[in-house]
N, C-alpha and C positions, 0 to 999 in steps of 0.2 A: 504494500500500500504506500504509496507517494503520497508524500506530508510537502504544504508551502504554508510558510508563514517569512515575517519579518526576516525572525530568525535566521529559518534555514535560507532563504534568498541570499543574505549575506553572507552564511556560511558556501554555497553555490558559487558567488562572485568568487571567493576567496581561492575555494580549491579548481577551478576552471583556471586561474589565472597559476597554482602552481601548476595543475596538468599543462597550461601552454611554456610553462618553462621547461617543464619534462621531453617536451616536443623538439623544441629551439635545441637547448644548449644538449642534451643526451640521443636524440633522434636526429638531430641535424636536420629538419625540416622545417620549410618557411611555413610561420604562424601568423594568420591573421584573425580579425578582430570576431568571429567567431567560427573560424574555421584552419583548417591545415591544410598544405600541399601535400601531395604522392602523387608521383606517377602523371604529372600535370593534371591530376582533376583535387578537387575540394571536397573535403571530408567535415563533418558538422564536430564542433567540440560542443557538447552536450551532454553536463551532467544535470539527476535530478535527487531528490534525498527520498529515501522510503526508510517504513516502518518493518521491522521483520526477525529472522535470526542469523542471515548470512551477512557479515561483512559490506559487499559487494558483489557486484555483478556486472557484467557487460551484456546489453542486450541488440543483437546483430539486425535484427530488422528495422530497430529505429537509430541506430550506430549511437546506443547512448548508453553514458555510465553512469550505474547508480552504485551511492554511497548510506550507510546506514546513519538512522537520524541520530545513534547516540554516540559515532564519530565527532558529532559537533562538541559535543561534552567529555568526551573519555580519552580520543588520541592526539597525541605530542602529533607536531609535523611532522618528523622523521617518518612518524608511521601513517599518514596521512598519505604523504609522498609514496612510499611502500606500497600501499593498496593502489593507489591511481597508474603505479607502474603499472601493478598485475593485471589490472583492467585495458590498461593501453596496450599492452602484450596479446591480451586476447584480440583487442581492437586491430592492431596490428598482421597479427598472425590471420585474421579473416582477410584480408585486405594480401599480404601475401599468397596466400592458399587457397583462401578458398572456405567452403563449409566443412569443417575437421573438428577431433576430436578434443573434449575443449580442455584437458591438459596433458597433452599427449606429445610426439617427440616434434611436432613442429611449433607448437605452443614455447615448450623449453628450446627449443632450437633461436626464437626469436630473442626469448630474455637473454640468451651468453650474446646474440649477435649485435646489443645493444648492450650491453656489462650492468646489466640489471643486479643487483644482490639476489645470491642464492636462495634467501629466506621468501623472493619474492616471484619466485616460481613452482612455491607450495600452493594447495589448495587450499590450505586454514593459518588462519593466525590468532594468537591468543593473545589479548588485551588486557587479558587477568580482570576481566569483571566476569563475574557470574550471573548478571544481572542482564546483561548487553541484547538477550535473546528473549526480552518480555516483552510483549506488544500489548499497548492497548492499557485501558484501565478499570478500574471495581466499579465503578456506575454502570459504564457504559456496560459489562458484561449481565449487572443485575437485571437494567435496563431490557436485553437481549434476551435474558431467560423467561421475561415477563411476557416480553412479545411472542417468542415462543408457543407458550401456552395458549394465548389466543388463539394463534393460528391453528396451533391443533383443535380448539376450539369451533373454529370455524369449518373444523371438515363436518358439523355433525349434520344429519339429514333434517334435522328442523330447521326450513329458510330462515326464518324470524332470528334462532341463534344463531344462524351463520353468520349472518349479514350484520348481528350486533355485536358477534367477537372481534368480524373485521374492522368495523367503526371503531370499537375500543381498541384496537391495533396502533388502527391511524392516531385517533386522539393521542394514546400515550407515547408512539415516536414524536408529535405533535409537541407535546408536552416539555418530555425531555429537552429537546431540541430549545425549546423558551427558556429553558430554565438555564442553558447551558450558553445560549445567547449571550441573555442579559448578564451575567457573570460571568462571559470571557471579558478579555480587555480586547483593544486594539491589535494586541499581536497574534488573534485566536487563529488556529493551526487549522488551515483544510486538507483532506485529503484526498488522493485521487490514487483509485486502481483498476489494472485493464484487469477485467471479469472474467471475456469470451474474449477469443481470435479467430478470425475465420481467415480463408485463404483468399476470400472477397466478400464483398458486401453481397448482403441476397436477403430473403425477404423475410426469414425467422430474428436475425441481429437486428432488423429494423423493426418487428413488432415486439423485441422482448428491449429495446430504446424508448419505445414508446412507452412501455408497462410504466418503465422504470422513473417517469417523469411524475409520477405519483407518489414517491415515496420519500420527498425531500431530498433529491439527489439531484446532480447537474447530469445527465448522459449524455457523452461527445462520441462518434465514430471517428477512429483514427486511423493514419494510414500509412503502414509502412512499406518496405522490400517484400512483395508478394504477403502481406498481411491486413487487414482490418480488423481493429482491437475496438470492443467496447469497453470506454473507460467511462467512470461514473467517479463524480466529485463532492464533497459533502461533511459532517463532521464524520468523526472515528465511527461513532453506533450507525450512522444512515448509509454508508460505503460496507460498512461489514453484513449487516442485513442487506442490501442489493445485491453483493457476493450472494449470498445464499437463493436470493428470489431468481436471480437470473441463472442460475446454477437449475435452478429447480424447474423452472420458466426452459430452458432448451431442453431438457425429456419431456415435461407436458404437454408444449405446442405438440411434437412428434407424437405422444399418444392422441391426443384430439386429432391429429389430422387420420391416424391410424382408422380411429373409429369411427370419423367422418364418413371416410371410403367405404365403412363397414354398412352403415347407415343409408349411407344415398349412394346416388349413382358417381361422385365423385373423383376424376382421376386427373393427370396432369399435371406438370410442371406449372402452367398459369394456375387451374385451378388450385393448386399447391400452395400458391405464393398469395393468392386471393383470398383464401380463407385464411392465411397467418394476419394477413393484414386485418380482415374482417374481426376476428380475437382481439387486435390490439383497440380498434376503437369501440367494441362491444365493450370492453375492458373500462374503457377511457369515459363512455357513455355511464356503465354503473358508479365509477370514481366518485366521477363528478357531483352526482346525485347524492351519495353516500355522503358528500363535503358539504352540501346543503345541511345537512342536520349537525355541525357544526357549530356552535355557540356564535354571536356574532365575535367577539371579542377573539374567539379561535379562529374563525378566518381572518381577521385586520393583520393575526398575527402572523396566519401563512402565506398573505402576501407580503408584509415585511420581509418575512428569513426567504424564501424566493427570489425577492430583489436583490436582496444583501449576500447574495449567494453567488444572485446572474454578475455584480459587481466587481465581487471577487473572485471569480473564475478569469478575470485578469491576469492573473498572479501565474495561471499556467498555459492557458492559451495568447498566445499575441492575437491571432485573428479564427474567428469561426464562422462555419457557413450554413446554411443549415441543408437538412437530408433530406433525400425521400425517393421517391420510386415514379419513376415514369412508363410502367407498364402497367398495360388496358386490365381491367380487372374484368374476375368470371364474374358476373352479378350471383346466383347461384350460390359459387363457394363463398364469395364473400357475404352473403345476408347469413350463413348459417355460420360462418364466423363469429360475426357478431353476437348469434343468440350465444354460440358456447364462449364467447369475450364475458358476458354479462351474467354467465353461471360460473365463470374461472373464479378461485379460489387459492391463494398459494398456502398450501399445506408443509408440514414436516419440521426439521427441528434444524438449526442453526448448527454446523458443524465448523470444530476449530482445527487447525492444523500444527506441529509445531517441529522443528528438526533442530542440528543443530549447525554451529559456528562455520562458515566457510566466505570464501571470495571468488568469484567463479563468473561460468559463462551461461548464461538465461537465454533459452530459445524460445 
């Protein structure tokens, strides 16, 4: 999960500007103001901070290095410099070779061929905190487990409680959310993580984009080397529940559409993409509705964090565009989209993940 706040911004400036020394005077290639020569083309220097347990990482479709948010607080430079080698090594070695094995004899072949230090051709480094590999915090997860329950709430066959576990879903992210607001300061830390990747945009990443504009989160399509990442932006609890919705959101659509075909006469790649679409605004229609019963005082306020969100999604985007799809829809698949958008329900339980310490290569 990618963290931007004040903080890390300046922390960002700082280590970009040692990566470009690392370039010049140990790579001996011209640096400019945000990028590098090879091979007379232009390489991006772009790093970004995340929250997590590895160290670092070099991520090869967006050519960009990430560094973990508690570097900002825990390493001397020396070891600062150390890790942005190991990353630049990877970064390197892709740009030599090719797609290869991400520490294997042409990875180390690159670090002797630039007199990298030994220690920085390992795959882990110890920083002597034992702490380095906690993500996240005790609200935010109490928070999570509440939500939780509703939702399993929400699976039961009585509409009336379905539909009021969900509302009380919303409310209490709603909630949180105000409370953590108004008690951050100026330098409150948003987050951003890519969810889903697909090999291109297509018509599931764009209705589970859509879901996802309901749950206090910013969703951007992004676009790399042969990649489209759904990333979603937002505080710690509303990025880690969207993790989990959209995780659950690409098996579901594929079983509705499963049963759809089961049901009617339905087949096709259009009709395929027609009724994913049809989901997201069936979806979008019961939302919205469910947001009318909303106190007024709770909607003033969910357009505030909205705005104060669309604001600050500055902080990681310089420009955005917005998306969609310019293919004829089946009318068909997509009316009975919509009916199963407006009985969709996300079910099941919030799962966490955790490994541990390393610096390394992210496909």
């Amino acid at each position: 999960m990618y963290v931007f706040s004040e903080t890390t911004l300046a922390f960002i400036k700082k280590a970009e500007s040692l990566l470009k020394e690392i370039i010049h005077y140990e790579l001996k290639l011209p640096v400019h103001r945000s990028r590098f020569e090879f091979n007379k083309f232009l390489y991006p220097i772009h790093i970004v901070v995340f929250e997590g347990a590895e160290l670092g990482h070099f991520n090869p479709a967006y050519m960009q290095i990430g560094l973990n948010k508690k570097l900002i607080y825990l390493s001397k430079e020396s070891v600062l410099k150390d890790i942005l080698r190991h990353e630049l090594a990877h970064y390197m070695t892709l740009l030599y070779y090719g797609s290869i094995q991400s520490h294997g004899v042409e990875f180390r072949e690159i670090c002797q061929r630039f007199g990298f230090p030994q220690e920085v051709s390992s795959a882990t480094m110890d920083l002597n905190q034992a702490n380095l590999s906690k993500v996240g915090d005790l609200e935010s997860e109490r928070v999570i487990e509440k939500v939780k329950k509703l939702l399993k709430l929400a699976e039961s066959s009585n509409a009336h409680e379905a539909e009021l576990a969900t509302l009380k879903a919303n409310q209490l992210l709603l909630r949180h959310h105000l409370d953590f607001h108004f008690a951050a300061d100026e330098s409150e830390e948003l987050f951003m993580d890519r969810i889903l990747i697909r090999p291109r945009k297509d018509a599931k990443i764009l209705a589970i984009y859509e879901i996802l504009k309901h749950f206090i989160v910013r969703p951007v399509l992004s676009f790399g080397k042969g990649t489209c990442a759904l990333e979603v932006t937002g505080s710690y609890t509303n990025v880690k529940l969207a993790q989990y919705i959209a995780g659950f959101l690409d098996h579901e659509l594929d079983h509705l559409w499963k049963s759809a075909q089961k049901e009617t006469k339905l087949s096709g790649l259009r009709a395929k993409n027609s009724f994913f679409s049809g989901v997201a605004r069936g979806f979008d229609e019961k939302m919205k509705q469910q947001k009318t019963q909303f106190s007024t005082d709770e909607q003033k306020a969910l357009v505030i964090i909205e705005k104060d969100l669309e604001n600050k999604i500055g902080m990681i985007y310089r420009r955005l565009s917005t998306s969609g799809s310019a293919q004829t829809l089946d009318s068909a698949a997509s009316a009975y989209g919509v009916q199963k958008g407006r009985e969709l329900t996300v079910r099941g339980a919030v799962e966490s993940k955790s490994g541990g310490l390393s610096i390394g290569y992210r496909i």
